[in-house]
MARGUZA-519442 format. One record per residue (C-alpha): residue in one letter; chain; x, y, z. Coordinates in steps of 0.02 Angstrom, whole numbers. Layout:
(node "A", "A", (X, Y, Z))
...
This chain:
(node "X", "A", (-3944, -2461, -1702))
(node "X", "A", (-3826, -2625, -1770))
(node "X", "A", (-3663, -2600, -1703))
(node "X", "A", (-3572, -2741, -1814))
(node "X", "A", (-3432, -2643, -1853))
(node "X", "A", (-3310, -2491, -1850))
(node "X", "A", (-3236, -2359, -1947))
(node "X", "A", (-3084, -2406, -2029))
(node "X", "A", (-2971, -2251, -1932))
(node "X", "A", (-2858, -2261, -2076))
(node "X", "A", (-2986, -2172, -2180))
(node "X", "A", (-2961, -2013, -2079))
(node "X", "A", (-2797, -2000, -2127))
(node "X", "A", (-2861, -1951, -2332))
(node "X", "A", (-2899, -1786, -2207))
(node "X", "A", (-2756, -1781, -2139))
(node "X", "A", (-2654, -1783, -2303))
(node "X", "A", (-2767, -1667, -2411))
(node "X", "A", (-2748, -1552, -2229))
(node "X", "A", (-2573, -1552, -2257))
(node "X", "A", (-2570, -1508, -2451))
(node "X", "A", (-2690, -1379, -2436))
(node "X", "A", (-2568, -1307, -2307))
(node "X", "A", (-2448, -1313, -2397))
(node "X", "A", (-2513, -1192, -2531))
(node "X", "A", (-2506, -1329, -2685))
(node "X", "A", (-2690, -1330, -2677))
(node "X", "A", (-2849, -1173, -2652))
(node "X", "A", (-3013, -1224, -2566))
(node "X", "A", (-3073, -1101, -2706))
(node "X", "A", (-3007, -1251, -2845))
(node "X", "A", (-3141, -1331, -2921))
(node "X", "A", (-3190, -1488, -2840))
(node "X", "A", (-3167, -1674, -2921))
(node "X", "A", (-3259, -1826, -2881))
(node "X", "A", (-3062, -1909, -2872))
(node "X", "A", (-3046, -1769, -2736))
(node "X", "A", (-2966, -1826, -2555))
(node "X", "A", (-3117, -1759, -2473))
(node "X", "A", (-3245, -1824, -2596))
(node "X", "A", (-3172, -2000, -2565))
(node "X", "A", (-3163, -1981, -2392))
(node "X", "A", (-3341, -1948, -2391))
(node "X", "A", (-3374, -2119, -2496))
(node "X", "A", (-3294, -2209, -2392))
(node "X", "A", (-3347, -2149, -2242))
(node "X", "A", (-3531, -2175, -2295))
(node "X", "A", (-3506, -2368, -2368))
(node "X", "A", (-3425, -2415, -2190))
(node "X", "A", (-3541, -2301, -2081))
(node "X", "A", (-3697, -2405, -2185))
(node "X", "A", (-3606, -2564, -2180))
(node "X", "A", (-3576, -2553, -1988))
(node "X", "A", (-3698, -2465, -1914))
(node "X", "A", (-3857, -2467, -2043))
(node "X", "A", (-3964, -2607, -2095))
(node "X", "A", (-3928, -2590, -2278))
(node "X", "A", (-3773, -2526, -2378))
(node "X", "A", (-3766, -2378, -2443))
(node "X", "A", (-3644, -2358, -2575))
(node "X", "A", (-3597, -2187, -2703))
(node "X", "A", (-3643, -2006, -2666))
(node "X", "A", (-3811, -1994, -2778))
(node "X", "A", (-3996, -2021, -2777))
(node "X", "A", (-4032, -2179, -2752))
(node "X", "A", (-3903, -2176, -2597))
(node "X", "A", (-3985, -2025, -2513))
(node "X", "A", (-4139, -2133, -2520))
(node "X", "A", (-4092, -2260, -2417))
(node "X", "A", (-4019, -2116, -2301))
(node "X", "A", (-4193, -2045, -2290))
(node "X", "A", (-4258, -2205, -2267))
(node "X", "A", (-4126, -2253, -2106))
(node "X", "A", (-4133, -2075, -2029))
(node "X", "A", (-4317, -2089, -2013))
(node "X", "A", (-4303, -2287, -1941))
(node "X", "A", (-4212, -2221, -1809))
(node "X", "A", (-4323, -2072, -1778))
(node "X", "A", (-4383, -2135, -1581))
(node "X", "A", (-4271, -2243, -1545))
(node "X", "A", (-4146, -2224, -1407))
(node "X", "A", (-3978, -2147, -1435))
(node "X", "A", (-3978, -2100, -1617))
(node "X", "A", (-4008, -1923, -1609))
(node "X", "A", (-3831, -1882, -1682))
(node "X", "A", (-3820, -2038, -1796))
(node "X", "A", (-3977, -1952, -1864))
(node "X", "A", (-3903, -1761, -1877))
(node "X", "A", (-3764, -1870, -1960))
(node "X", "A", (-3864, -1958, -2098))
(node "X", "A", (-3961, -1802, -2122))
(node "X", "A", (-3795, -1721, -2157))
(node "X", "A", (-3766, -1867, -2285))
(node "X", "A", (-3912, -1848, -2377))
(node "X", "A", (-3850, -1677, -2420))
(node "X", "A", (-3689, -1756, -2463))
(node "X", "A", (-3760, -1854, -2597))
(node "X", "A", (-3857, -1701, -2690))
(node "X", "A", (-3698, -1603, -2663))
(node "X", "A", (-3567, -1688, -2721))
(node "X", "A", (-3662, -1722, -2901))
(node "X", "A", (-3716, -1515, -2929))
(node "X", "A", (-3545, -1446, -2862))
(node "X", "A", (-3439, -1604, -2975))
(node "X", "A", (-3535, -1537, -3133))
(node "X", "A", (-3555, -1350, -3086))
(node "X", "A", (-3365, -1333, -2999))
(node "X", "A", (-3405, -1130, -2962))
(node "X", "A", (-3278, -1067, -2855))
(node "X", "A", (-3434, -1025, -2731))
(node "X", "A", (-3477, -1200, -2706))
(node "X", "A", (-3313, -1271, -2692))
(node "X", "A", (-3269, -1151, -2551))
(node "X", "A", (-3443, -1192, -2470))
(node "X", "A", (-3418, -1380, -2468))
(node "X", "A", (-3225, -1364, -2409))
(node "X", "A", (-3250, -1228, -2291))
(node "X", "A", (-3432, -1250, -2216))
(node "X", "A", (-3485, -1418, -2269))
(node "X", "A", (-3342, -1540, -2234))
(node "X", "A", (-3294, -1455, -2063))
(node "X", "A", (-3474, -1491, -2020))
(node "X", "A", (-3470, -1660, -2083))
(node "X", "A", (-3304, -1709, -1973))
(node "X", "A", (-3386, -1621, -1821))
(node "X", "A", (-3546, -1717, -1843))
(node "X", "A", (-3451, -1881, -1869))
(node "X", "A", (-3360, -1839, -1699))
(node "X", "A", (-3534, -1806, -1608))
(node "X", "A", (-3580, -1981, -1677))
(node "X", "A", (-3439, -2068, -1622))
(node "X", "A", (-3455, -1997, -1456))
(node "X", "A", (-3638, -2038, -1446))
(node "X", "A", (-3591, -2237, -1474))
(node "X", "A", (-3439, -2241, -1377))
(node "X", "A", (-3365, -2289, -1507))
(node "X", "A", (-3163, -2353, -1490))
(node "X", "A", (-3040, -2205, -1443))
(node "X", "A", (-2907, -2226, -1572))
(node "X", "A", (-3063, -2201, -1714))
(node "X", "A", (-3097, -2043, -1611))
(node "X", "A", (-2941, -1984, -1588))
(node "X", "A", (-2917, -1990, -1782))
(node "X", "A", (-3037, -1900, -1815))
(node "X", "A", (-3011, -1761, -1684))
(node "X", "A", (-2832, -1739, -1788))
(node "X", "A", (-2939, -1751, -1951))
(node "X", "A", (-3027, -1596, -1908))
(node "X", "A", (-2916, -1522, -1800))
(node "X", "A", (-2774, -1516, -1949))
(node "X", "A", (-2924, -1487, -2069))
(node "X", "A", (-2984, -1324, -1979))
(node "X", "A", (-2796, -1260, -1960))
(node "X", "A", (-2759, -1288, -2160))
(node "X", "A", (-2926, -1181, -2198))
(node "X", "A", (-2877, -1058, -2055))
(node "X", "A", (-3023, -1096, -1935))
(node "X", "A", (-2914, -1135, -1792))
């Protein structure tokens, strides 16, 4: 797998933030979810530099034609050495493209608790597995340790 680039650390800290104003109590995981949302952004993000570092082709927006190329990477890798969690990981972002668009449009309580509560924790624990599988650098790790660390204590899944 091309290793051209990192994760901008800084990008865990849209986590850390929304961690810290859901804790607050300004904010309910039950609230219907925007595509302007902290976590929805974070998600963008994370996918354009994740495909821009470590993928051979850019994969930017949470829709269809995005979850395409996902499809398309996960099963390039599938044989290669070392990519068993980069592949759990993309298979976690194809569902992250299909998502986002039906719970943007649908915003039921239901499926905004799902994605903040089952999905996202999920998503920061398989990014962690990732990292750890390319040794990536410690202070992206460590950032998003805190991420989900913070993220579980805000939804009370310490």
């Amino acid at each position: 797998m091309a290793d051209t680039g990192e994760i901008e650390p800084s990008l865990f800290e849209l986590v850390t933030d929304y961690s810290d104003w859901l804790a607050s109590g300004d904010n309910s995981v039950s609230e219907p979810l925007e595509k302007d949302n902290d976590l929805v952004i974070f998600a963008e993000n994370f996918l354009l530099q994740f495909s821009r570092a470590h993928l051979r082709q850019k994969v930017t927006g949470l829709n269809e034609r995005s979850e395409k190329q996902l499809v398309a990477e996960r099963r390039r890798l599938q044989g290669e050495a070392n990519t068993d969690k980069a592949q759990l990981l993309i298979f976690h972002l194809e569902e992250l493209c299909s998502k986002v668009g039906e719970i943007s449009y649908s915003n039921s309580e239901v499926d905004a608790e799902e994605f903040r509560l089952q999905y996202f924790p999920d998503l920061l624990a398989r990014i962690i597995a990732w990292l750890e599988e390319i040794t990536a650098a410690q202070n992206i790790k460590t950032a998003a340790i805190k991420a989900l660390s913070q993220y579980n204590l805000a939804i009370g899944q310490d």
